[in-house]
Biotite code that builds the C-alpha atoms (Angstrom):
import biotite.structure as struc

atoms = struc.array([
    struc.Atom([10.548, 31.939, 61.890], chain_id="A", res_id=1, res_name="UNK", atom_name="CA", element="C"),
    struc.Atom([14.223, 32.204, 62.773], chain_id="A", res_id=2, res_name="UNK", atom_name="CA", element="C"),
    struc.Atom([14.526, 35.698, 65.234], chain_id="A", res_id=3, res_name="UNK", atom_name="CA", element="C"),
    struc.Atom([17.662, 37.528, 64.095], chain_id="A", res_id=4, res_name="UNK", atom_name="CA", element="C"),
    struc.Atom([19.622, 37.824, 67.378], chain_id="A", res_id=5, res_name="UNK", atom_name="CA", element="C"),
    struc.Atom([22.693, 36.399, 69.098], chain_id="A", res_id=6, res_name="UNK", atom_name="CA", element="C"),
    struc.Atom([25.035, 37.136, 71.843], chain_id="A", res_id=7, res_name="UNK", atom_name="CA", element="C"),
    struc.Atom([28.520, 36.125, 73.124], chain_id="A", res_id=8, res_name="UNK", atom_name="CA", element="C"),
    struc.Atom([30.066, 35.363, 76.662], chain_id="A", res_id=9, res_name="UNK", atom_name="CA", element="C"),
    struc.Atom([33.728, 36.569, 77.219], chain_id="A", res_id=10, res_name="UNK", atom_name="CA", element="C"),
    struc.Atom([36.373, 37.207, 79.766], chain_id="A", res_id=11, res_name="UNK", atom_name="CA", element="C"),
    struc.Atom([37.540, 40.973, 80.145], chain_id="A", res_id=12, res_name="UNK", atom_name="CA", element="C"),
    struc.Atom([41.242, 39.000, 78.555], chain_id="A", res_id=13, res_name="UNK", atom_name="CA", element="C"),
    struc.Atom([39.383, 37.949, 75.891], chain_id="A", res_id=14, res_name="UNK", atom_name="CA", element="C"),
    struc.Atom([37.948, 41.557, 75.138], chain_id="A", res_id=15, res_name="UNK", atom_name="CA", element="C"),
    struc.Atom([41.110, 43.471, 75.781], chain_id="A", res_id=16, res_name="UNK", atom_name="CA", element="C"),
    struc.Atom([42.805, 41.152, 72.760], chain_id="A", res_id=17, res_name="UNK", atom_name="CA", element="C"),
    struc.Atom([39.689, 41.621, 70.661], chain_id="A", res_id=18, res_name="UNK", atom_name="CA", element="C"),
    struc.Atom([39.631, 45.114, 71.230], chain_id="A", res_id=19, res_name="UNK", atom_name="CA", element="C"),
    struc.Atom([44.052, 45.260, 70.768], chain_id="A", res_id=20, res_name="UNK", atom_name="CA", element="C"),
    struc.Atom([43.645, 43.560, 67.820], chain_id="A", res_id=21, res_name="UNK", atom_name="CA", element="C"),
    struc.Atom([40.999, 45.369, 66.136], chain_id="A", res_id=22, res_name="UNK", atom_name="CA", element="C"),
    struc.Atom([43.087, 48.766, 67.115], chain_id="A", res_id=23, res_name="UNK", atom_name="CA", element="C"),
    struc.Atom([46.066, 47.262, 65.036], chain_id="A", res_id=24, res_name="UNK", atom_name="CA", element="C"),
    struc.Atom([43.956, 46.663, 62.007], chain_id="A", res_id=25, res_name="UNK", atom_name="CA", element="C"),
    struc.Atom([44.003, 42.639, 63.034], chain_id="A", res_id=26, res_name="UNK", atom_name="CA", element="C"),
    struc.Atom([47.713, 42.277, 64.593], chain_id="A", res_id=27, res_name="UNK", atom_name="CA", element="C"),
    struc.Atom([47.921, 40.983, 68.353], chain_id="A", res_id=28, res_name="UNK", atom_name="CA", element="C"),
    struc.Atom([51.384, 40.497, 70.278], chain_id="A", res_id=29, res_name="UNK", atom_name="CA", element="C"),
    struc.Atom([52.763, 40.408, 67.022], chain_id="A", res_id=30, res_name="UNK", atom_name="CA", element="C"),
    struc.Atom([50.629, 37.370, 64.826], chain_id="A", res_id=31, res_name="UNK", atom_name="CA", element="C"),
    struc.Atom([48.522, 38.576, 62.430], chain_id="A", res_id=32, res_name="UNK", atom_name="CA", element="C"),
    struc.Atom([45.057, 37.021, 63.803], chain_id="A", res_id=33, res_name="UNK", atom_name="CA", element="C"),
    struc.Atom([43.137, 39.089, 61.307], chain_id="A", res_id=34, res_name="UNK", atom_name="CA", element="C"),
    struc.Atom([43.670, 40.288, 57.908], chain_id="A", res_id=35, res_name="UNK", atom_name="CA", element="C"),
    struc.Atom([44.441, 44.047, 57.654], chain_id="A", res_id=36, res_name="UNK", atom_name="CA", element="C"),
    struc.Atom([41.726, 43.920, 54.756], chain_id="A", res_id=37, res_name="UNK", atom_name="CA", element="C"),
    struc.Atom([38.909, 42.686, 56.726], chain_id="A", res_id=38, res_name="UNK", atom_name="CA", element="C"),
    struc.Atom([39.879, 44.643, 59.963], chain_id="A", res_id=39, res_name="UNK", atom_name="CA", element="C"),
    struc.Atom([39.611, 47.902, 58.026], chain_id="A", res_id=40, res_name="UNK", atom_name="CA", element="C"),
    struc.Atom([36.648, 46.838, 56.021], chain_id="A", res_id=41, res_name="UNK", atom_name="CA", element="C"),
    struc.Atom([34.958, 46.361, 59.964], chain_id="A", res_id=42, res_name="UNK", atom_name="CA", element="C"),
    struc.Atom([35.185, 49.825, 60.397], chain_id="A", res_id=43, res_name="UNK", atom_name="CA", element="C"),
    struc.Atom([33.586, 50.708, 57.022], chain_id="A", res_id=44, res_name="UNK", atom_name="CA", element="C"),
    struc.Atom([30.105, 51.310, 55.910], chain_id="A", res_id=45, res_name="UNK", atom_name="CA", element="C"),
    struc.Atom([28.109, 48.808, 54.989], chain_id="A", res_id=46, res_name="UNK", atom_name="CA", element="C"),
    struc.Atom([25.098, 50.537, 54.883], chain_id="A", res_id=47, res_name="UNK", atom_name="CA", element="C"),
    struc.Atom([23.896, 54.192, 54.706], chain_id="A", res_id=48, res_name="UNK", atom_name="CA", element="C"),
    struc.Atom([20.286, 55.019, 55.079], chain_id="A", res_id=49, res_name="UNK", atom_name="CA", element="C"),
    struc.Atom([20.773, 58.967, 54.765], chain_id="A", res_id=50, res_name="UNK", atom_name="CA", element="C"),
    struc.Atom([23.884, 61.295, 54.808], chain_id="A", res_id=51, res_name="UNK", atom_name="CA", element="C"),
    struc.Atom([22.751, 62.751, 58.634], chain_id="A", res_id=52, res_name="UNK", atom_name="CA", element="C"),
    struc.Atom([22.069, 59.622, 59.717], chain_id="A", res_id=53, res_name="UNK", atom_name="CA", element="C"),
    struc.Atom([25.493, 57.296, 61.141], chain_id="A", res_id=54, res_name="UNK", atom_name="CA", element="C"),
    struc.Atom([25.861, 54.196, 58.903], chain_id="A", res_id=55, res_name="UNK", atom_name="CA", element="C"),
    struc.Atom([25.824, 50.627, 59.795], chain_id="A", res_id=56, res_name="UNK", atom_name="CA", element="C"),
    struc.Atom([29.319, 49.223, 59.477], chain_id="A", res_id=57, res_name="UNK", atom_name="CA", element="C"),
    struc.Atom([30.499, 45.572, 58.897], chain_id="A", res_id=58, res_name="UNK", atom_name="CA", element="C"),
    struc.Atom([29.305, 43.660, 62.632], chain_id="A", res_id=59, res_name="UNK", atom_name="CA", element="C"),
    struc.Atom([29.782, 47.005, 64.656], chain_id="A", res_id=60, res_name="UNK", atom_name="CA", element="C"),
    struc.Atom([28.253, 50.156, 64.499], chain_id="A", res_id=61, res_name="UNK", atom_name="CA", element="C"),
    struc.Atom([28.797, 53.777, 64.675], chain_id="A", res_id=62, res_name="UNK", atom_name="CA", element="C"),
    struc.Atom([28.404, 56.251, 67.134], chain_id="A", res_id=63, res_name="UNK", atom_name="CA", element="C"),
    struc.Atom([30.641, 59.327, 66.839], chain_id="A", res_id=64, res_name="UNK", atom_name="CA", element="C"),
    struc.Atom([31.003, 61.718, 69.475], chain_id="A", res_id=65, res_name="UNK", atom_name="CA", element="C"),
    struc.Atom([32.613, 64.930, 69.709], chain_id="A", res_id=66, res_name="UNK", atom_name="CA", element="C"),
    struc.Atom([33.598, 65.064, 65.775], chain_id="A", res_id=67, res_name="UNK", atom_name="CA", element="C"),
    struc.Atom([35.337, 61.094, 66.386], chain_id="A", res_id=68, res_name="UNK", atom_name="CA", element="C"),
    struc.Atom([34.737, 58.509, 64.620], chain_id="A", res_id=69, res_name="UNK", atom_name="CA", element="C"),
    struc.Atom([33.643, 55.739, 66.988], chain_id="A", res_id=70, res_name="UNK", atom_name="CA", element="C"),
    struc.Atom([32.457, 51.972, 65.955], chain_id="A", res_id=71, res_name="UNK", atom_name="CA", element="C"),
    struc.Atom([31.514, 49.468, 68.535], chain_id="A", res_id=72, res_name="UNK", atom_name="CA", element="C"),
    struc.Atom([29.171, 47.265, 69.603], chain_id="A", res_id=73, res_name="UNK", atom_name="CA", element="C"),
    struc.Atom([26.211, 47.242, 72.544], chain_id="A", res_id=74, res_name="UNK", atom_name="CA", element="C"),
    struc.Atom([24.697, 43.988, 73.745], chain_id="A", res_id=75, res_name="UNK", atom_name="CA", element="C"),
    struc.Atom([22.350, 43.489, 76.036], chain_id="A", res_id=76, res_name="UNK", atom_name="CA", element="C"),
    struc.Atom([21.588, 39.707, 77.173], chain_id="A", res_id=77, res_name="UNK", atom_name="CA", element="C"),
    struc.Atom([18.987, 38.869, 80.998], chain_id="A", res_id=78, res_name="UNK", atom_name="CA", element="C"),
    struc.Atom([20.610, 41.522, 83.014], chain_id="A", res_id=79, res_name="UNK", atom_name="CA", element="C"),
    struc.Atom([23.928, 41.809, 81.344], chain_id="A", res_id=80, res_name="UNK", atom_name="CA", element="C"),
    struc.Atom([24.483, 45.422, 79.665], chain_id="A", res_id=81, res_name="UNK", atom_name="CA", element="C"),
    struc.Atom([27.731, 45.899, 77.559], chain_id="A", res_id=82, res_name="UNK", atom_name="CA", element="C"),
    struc.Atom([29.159, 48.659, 75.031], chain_id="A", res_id=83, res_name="UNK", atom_name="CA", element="C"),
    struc.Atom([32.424, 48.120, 73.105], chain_id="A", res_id=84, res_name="UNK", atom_name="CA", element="C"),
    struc.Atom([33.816, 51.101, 71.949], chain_id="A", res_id=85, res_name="UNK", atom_name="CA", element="C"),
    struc.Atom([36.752, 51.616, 69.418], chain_id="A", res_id=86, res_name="UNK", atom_name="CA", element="C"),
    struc.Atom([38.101, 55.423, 68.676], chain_id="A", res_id=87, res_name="UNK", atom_name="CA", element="C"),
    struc.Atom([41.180, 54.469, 66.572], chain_id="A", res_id=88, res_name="UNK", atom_name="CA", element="C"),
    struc.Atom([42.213, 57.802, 65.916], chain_id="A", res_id=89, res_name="UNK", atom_name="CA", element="C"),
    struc.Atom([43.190, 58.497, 69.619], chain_id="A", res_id=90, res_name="UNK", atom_name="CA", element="C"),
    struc.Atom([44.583, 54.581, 69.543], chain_id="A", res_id=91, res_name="UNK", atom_name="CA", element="C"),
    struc.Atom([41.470, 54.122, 72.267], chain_id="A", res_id=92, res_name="UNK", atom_name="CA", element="C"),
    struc.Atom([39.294, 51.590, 73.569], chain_id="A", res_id=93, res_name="UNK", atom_name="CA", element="C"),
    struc.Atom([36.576, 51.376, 75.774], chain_id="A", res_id=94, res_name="UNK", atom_name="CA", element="C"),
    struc.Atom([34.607, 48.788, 77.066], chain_id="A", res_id=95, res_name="UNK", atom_name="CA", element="C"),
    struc.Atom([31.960, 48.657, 80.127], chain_id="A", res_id=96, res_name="UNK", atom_name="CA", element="C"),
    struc.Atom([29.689, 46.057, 81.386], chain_id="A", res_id=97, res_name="UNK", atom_name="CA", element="C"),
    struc.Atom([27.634, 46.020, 83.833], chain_id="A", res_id=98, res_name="UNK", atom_name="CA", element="C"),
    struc.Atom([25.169, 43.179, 85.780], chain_id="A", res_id=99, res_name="UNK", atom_name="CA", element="C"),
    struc.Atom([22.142, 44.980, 86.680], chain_id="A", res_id=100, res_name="UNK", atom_name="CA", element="C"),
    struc.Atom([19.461, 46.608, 84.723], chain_id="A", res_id=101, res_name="UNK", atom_name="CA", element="C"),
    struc.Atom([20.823, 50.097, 86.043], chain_id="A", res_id=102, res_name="UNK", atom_name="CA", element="C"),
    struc.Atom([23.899, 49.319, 83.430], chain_id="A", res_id=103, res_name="UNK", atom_name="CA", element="C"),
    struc.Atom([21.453, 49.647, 80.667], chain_id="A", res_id=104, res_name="UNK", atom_name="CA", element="C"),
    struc.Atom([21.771, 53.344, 81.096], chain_id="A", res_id=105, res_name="UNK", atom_name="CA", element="C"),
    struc.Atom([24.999, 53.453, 82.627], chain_id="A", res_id=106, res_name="UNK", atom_name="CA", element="C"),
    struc.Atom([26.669, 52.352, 79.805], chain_id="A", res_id=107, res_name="UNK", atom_name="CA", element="C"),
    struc.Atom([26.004, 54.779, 77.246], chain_id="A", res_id=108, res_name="UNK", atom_name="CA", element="C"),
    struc.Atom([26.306, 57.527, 79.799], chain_id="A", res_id=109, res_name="UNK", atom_name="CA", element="C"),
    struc.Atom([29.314, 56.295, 81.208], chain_id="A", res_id=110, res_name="UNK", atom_name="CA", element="C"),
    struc.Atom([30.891, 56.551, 77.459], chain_id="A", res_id=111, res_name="UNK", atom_name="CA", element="C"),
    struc.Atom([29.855, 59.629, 76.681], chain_id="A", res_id=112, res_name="UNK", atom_name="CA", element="C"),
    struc.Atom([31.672, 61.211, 80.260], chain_id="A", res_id=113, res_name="UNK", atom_name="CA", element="C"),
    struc.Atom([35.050, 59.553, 79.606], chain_id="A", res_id=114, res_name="UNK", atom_name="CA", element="C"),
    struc.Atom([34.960, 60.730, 75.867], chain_id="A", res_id=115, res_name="UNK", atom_name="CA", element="C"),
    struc.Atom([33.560, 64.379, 76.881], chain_id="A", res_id=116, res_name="UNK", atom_name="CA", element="C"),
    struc.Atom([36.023, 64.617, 80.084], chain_id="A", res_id=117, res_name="UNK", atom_name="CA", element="C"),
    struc.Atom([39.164, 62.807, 78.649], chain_id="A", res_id=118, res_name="UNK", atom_name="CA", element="C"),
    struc.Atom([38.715, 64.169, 74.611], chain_id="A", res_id=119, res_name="UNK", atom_name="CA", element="C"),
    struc.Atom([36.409, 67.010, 74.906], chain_id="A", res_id=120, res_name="UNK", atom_name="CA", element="C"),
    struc.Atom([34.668, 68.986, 72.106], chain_id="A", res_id=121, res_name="UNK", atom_name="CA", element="C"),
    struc.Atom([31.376, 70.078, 71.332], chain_id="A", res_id=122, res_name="UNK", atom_name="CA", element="C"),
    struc.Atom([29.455, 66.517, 72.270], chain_id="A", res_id=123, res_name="UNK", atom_name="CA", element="C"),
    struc.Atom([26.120, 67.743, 70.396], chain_id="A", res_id=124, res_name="UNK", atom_name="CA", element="C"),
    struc.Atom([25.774, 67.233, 66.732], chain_id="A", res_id=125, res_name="UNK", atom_name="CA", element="C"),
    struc.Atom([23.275, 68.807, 63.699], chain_id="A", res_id=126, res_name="UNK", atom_name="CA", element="C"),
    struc.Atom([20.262, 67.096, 63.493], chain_id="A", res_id=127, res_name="UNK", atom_name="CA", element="C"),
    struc.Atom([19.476, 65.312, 60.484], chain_id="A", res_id=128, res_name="UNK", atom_name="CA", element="C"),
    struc.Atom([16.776, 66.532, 57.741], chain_id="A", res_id=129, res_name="UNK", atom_name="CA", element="C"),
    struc.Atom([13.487, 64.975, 57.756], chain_id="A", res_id=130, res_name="UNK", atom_name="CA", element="C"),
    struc.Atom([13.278, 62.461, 54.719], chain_id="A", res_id=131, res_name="UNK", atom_name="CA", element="C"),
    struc.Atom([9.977, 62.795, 52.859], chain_id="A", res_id=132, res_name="UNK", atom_name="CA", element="C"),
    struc.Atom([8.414, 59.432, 52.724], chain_id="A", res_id=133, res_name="UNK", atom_name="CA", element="C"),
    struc.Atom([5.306, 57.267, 52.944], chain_id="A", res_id=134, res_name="UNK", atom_name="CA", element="C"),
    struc.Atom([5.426, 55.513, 55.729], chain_id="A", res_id=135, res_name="UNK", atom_name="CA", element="C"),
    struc.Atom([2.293, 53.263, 55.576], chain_id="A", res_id=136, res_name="UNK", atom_name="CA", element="C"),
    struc.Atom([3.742, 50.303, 54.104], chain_id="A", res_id=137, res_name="UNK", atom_name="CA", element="C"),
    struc.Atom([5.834, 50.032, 57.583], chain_id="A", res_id=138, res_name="UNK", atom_name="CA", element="C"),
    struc.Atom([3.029, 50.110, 59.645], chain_id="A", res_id=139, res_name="UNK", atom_name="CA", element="C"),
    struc.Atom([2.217, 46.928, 61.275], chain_id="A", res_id=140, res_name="UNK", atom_name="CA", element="C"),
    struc.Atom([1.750, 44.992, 65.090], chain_id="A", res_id=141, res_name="UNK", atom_name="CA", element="C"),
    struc.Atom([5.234, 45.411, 66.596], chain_id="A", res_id=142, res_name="UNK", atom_name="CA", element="C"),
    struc.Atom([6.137, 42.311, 68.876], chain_id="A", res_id=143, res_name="UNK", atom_name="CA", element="C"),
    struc.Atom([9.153, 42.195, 71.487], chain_id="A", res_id=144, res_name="UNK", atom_name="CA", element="C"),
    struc.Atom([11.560, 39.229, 69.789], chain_id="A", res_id=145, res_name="UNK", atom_name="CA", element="C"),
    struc.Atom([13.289, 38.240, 73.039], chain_id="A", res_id=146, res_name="UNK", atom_name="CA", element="C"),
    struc.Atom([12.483, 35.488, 74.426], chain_id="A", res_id=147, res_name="UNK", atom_name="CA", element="C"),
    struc.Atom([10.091, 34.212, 71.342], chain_id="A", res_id=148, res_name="UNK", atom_name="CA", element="C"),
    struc.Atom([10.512, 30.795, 69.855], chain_id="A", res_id=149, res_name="UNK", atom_name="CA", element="C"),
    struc.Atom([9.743, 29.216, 66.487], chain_id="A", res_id=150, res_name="UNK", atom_name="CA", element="C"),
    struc.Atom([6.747, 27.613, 67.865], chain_id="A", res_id=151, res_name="UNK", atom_name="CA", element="C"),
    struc.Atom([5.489, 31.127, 69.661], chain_id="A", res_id=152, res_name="UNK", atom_name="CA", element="C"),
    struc.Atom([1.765, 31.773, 69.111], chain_id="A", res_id=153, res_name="UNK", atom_name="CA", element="C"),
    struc.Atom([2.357, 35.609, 70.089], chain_id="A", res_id=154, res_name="UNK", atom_name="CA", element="C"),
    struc.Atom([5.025, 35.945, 66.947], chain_id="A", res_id=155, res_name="UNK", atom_name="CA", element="C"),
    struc.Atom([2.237, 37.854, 64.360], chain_id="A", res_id=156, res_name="UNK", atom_name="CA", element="C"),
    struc.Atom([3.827, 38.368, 60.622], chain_id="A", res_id=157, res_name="UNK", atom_name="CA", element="C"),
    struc.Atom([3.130, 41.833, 59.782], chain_id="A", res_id=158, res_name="UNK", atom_name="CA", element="C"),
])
């Protein structure tokens, strides 16, 4: 069973061109390092479970605050906790890590401040609809996937 996970190690350099580059739709220092197509097709949906629910974009997700648009990225890896987050409308990015499990909430809190202090607006958005659906073919034994190998004998198929 291959587990579906990966991570990456990076200087705070490396992030800041990442994060330059992605806010002009794949240019850095003047090269084009990225196509403008596949820079804007990041930031796109590419796939929507329900109209109230945020959509899953191409390798980043979204998590709009305060009537933004915001797509990023949160990793968590031992005690490494990280959020990448891109607001190209105010030409804004933010990115925090932290190394200690304290960041795991940090993080997300710590985003939410600067983007409530520094851009303001109503921060609290209209809950979704319930969706009507059976839910018993989902049921199952749930097992944590970190830290499981191929040759795991506490990996259960549902």
């Amino acid at each position: 069973m291959d587990i579906p996970a990966g991570h990456m190690s990076t200087t705070a350099d490396d992030m800041t061109r990442f994060m330059l580059a992605h806010l002009n739709l794949g240019t850095l220092n003047s090269r084009q390092i990225l196509s403008t197509e596949t820079a804007s097709r990041m930031r796109e949906p590419l796939f929507d479970s329900h109209p109230g629910i945020l959509p899953m974009l191409h390798g980043l997700y979204r998590s709009d605050r305060n009537g933004l648009e915001i797509c990023g990225h949160g990793g968590d890896v031992n005690q490494f906790h990280s959020n990448l987050s891109l607001i190209p409308e105010h030409n804004l990015d933010l990115f925090v890590s932290f190394n200690s499990d304290p960041g795991a909430g940090a993080r997300g809190i710590l985003v939410a401040a600067f983007i409530d202090h520094f851009l303001g607006g109503d921060h609290l958005r209209q809950a979704p609809q319930p969706i009507e659906t059976d839910l018993e073919p989902y049921t199952g034994e749930n097992v944590a996937l970190r830290g499981i190998t191929r040759h795991s004998r506490s990996c259960r198929r549902w």
